[in-house]
C-alpha positions in Angstrom: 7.5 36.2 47.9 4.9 37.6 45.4 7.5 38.0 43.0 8.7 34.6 43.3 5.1 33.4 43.2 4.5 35.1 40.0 8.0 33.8 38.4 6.6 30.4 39.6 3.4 30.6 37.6 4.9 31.9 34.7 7.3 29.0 34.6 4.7 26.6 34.9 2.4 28.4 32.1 5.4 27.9 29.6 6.0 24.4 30.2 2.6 23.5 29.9 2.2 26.2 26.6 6.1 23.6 25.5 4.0 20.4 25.9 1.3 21.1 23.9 3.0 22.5 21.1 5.1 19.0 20.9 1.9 17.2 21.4 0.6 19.2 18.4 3.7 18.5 16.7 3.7 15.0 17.1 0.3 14.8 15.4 1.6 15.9 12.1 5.0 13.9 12.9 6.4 10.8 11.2 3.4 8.3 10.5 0.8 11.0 10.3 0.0 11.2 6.6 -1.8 14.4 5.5 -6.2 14.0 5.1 -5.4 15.9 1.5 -3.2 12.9 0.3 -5.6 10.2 1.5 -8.6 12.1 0.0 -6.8 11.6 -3.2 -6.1 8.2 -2.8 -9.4 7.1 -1.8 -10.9 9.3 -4.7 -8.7 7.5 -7.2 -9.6 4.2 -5.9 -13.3 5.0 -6.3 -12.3 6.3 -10.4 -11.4 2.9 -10.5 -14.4 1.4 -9.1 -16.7 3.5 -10.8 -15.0 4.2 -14.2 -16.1 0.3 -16.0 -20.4 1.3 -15.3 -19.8 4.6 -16.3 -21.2 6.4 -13.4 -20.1 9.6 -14.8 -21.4 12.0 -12.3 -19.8 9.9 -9.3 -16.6 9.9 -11.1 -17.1 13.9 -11.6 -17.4 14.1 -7.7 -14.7 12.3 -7.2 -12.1 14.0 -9.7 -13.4 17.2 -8.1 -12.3 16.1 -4.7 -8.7 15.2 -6.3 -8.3 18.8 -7.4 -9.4 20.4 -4.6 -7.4 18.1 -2.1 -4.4 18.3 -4.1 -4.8 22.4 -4.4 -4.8 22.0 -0.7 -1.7 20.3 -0.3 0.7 21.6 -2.9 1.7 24.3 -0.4 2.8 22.4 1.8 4.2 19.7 -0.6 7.8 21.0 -0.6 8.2 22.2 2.9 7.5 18.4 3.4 10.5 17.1 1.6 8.4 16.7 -2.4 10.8 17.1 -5.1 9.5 18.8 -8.0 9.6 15.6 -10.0 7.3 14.2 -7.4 4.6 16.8 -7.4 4.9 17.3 -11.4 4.1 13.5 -11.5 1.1 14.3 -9.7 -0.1 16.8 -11.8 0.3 15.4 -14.6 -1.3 12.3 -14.1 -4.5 14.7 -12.9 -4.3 16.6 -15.5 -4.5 13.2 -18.1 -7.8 12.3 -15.3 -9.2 15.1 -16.2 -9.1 14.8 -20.3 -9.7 11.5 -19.5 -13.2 12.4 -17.8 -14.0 15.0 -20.0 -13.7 12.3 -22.7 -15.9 9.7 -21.1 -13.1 7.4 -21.9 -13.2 4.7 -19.2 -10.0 2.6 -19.7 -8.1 6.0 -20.0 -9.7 7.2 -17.0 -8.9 3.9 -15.2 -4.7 4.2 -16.4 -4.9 7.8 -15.7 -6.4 7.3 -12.1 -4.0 4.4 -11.6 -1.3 6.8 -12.3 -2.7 9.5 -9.6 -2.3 6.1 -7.4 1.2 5.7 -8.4 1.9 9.5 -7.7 0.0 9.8 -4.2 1.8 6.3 -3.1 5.0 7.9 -3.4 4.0 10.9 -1.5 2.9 8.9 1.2 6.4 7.8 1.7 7.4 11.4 3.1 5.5 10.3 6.1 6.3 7.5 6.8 3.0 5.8 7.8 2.6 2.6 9.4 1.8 0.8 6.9 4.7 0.0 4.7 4.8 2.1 1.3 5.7 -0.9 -0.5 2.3 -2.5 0.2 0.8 0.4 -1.4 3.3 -0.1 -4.3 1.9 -3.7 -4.8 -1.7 -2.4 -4.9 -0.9 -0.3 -7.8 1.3 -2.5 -9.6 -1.4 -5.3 -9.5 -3.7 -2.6 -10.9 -1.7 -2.1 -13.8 -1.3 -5.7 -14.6 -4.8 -5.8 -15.0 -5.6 -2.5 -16.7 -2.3 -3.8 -19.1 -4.0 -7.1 -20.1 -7.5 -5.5 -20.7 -5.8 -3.2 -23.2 -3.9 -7.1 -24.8 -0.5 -5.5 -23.9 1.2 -8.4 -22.4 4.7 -7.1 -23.0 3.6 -4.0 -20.3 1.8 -6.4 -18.5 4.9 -8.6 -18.1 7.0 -5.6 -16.9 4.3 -4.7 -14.5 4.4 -8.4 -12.7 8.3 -8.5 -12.8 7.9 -5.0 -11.0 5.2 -6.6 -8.5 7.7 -9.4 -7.6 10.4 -7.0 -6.9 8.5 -4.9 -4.6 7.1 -8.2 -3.3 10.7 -8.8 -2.6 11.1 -5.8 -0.3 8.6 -5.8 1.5 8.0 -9.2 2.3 10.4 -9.4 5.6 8.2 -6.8 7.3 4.9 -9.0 6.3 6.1 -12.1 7.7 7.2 -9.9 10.8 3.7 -9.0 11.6 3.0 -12.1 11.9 1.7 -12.4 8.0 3.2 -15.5 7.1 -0.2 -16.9 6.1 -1.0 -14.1 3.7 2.7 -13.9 2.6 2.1 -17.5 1.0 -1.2 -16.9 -0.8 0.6 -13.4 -2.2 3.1 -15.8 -3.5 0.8 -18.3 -4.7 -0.7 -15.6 -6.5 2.1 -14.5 -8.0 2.6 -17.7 -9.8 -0.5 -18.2 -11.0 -0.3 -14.9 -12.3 2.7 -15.4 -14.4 1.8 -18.8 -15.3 -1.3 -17.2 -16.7 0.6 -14.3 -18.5 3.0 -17.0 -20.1 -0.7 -18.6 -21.8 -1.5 -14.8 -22.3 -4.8 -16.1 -20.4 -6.7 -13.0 -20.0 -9.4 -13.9 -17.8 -7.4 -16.1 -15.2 -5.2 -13.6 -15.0 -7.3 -10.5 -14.3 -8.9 -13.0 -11.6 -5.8 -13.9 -10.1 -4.9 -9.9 -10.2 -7.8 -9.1 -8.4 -7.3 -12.0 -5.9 -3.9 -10.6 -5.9 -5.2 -6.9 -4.6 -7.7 -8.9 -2.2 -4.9 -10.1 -0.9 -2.6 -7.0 -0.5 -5.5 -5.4 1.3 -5.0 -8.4 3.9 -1.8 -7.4 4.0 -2.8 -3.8 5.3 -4.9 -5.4 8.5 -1.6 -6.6 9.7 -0.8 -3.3 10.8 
């Protein structure tokens, strides 16, 4: 009886020991993107914010917390499904950040944070978070439109917005599915004033309608 009492209490000790570990598991599952990729978004963002005032020692801060969150993750990165192409793209673009900063050059440190964006966004889609990738595609393709017009490159700038529309494309069946028909049509609104604009190479409606454009996609985020 003591025997079978013991066997009982073992069993019971290993299923609960089985649970946990899944419930662990299923923290760092499908949807669950690492806190060392957002740092590195979120630090980029802030580059981007900052970089125009040229708040130097914020920016410093920030690029700091870029190399030390992405440090944290690269050994993990490949167990996690990165190919090398995707963490080289990473790297580089940091390592372009950091000449950038140590230039005090703020367009290049604007392009060159864009591009950790562009890097980190693809990295995100490993995961498979909630919010769809794409919508984190469109928020660094409409940065690019405007950091291409600022530098009077309309031929990139066009190639940017055709890039937006496509994943605009993509992604807008999920929008309207979460119940985002509203913001799907001022999106596409947008997007046509923003061509029209690049057509009149109109700089300064069409860094406004870029940055309605982001205002926009960040609506688009809520809806998940």
């Amino acid at each position: 009886m003591k025997t079978h009492l013991q066997l009982f209490v073992l069993f019971l000790f290993v299923s609960i020991l089985t649970n946990a570990c899944a419930a662990k598991q299923s923290e760092v599952g499908p949807g669950v993107v690492p806190n060392s990729l957002q740092t590195i978004e979120a630090s980029a963002e802030d580059v981007i914010d900052f970089a125009p005032s040229g708040n130097w020692d914020k920016i410093s801060a920030d690029v700091t917390d870029i190399e030390n969150a992405w440090n944290s993750y690269q050994p993990q990165a490949s167990k996690d499904g990165a190919s090398q192409e995707m963490q080289d793209a990473m790297s580089s673009a940091l390592s372009e950040l950091q000449t950038a900063l140590s230039a005090k050059n703020s367009e290049a440190t604007m392009q060159a944070s864009n591009n950790v964006s562009a890097a980190i966004v693809e990295l995100f889609a490993l995961y498979h978070p909630k919010v769809p990738v794409d919508i984190g595609r469109l928020d660094v393709l409409e940065r690019q439109v405007i950091l291409d017009v600022a530098a009077k490159d309309y031929t990139a700038a066009t190639t940017s917005l055709a890039k937006t529309k496509s994943v605009w494309e993509k992604v807008k069946p999920s929008v309207l599915e979460n119940d985002g028909k509203n913001v799907a049509a001022d999106f596409e609104a947008s997007l046509t004033t923003q061509e029209s604009a690049l057509n009149d190479k109109d700089e300064v409606t069409l860094k406004s309608e870029a940055n309605n454009g982001l205002e926009i996609v960040d609506q688009m985020e809520q809806l998940y």
